[in-house]
NUPA-980573 format. One record per residue: residue in one letter; z, y, x of N, C-alpha, C in turn. Coordinates in steps of 0.1 Angstrom, whole numbers, padded with zeros to 4 digits, always signed. Example, Ala and Ser with C-alpha at 12.3 -4.5 7.8 and 13.67 -1.06 7.14 Angstrom:
BEGIN
A+0078-0057+0132+0078-0045+0123+0078-0033+0132;S+0071-0022+0128+0071-0011+0137+0079+0000+0129;
***
This chain:
BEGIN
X+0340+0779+0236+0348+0791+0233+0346+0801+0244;X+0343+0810+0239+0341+0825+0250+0351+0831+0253;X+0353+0831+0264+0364+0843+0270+0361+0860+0267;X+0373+0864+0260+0370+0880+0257+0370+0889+0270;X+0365+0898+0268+0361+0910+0280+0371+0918+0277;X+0374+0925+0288+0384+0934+0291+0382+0946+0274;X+0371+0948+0275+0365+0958+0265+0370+0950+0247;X+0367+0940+0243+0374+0936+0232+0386+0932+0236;X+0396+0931+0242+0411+0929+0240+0413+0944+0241;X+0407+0950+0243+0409+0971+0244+0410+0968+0228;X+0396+0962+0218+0396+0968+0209+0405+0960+0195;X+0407+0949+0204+0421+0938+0197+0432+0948+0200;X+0434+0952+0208+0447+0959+0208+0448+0973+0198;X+0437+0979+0202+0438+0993+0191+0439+0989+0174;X+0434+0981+0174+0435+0977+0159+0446+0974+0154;X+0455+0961+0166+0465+0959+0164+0479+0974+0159;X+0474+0980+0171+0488+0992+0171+0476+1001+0159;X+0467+1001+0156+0466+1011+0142+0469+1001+0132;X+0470+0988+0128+0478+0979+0118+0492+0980+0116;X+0498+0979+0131+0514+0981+0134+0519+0996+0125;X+0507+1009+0130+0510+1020+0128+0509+1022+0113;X+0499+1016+0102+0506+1014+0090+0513+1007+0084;X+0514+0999+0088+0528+0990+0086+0538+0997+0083;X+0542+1004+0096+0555+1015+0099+0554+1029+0087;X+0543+1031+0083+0545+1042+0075+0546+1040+0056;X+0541+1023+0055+0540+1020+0043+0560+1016+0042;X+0564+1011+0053+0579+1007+0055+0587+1020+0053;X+0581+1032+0060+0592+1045+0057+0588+1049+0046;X+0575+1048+0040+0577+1055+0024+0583+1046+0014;X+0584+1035+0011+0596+1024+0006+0607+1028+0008;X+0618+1031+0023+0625+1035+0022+0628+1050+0020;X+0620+1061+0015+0622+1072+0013+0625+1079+0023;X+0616+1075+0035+0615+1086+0044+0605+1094+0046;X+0595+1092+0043+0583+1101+0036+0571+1092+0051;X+0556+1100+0049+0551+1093+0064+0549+1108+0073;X+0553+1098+0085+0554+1110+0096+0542+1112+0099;X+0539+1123+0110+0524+1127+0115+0511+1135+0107;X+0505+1132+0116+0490+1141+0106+0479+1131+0106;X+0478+1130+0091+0467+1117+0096+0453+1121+0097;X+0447+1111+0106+0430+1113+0108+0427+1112+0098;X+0409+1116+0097+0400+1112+0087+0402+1097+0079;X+0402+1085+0087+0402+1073+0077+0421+1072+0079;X+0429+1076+0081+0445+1076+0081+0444+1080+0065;X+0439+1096+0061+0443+1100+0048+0431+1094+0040;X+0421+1082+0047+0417+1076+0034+0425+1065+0027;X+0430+1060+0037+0444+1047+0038+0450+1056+0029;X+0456+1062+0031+0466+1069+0023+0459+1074+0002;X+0453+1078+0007+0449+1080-0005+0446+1067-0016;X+0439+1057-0013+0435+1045-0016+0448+1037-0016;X+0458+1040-0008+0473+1034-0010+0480+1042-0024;X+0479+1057-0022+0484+1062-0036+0475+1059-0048;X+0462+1055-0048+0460+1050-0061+0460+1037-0065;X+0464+1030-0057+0471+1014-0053+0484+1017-0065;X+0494+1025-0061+0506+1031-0067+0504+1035-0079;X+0495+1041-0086+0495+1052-0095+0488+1036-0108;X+0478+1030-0100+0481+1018-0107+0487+1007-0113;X+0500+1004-0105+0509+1000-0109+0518+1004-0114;X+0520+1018-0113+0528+1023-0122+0526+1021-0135;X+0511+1024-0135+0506+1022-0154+0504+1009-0161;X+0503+1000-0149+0508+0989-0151+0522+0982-0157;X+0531+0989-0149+0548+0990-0154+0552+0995-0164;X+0547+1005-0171+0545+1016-0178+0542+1007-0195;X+0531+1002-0190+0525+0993-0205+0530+0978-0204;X+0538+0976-0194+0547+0964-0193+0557+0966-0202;X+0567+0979-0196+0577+0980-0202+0574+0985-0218;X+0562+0988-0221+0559+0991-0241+0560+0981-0242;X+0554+0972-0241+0552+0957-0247+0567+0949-0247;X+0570+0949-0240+0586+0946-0238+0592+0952-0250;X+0594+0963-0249+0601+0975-0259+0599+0971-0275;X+0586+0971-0279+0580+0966-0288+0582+0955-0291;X+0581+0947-0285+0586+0929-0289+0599+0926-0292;X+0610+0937-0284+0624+0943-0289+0626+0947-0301;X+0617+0952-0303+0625+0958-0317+0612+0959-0326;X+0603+0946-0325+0595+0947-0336+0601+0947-0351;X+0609+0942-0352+0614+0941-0367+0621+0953-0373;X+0626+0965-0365+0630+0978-0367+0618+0985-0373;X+0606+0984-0365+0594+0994-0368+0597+1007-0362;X+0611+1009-0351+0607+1024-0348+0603+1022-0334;X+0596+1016-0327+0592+1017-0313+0571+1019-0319;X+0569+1024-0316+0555+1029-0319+0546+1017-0314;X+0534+1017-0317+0524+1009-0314+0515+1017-0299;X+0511+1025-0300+0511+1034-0286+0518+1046-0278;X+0521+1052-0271+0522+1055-0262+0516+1065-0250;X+0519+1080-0253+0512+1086-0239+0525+1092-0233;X+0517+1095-0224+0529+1102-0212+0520+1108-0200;X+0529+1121-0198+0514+1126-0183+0531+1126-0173;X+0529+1122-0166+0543+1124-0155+0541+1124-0142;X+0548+1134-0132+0542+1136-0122+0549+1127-0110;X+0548+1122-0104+0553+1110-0090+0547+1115-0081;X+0559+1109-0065+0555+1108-0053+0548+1098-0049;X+0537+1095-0046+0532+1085-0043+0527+1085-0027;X+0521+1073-0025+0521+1075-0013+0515+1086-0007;X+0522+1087+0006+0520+1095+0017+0523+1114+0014;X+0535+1112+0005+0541+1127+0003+0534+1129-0011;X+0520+1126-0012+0511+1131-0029+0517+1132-0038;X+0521+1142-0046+0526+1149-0060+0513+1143-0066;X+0516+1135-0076+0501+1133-0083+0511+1129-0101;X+0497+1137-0107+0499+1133-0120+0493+1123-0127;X+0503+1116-0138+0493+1104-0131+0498+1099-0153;X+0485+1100-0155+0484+1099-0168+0486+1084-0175;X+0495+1080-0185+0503+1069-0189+0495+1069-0206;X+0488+1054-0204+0490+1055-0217+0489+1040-0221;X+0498+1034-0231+0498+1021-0235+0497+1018-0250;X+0490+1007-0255+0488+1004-0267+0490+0989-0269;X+0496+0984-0278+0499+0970-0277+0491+0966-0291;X+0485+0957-0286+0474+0952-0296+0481+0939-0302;X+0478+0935-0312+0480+0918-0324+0477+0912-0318;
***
């Protein structure tokens, strides 16, 4: 086993407190405090890649809750077979994004 050099516990630690540091911003956008600061170049790639993390699962939830819906009240006939919707969300890191919904429940 090799003893680390002054120079990799420098770069064990930076990583650590930039892991810590989104930790803390994925924690304040959950509770609706929006993320603080200005992010660097790979901060707003985190971010972006985190809001389409989001924008995924929404349409996920989206065609969850059709299929649900639909299995409710198959025997009515009035819940449709598909579904669009364009609706705009915060997603991560402050982004207004529109974020297009569409579900279809197949036989």
């Amino acid at each position: 086993m090799s003893k680390r050099t002054g120079v990799d516990r420098i770069r064990i630690e930076a990583a650590s407190d930039s892991l810590k540091k989104s930790i803390r911003e994925i924690e304040a956008h959950l509770e609706g405090k929006g993320v603080p600061g200005t992010p660097g170049y790979h901060r707003a790639e985190l971010h972006a890649t985190l809001a389409e993390f989001a924008a995924r699962w929404y349409r996920k939830g989206f065609n969850r809750g059709h299929r649900e819906c639909f299995q409710s009240f198959e025997e009515t006939g009035k819940v449709p077979k598909s579904m669009r919707a364009k609706v705009k969300r915060d997603l991560f890191g402050g982004a207004r994004k529109a974020v297009k919904l569409k579900s279809r429940i197949k036989r």
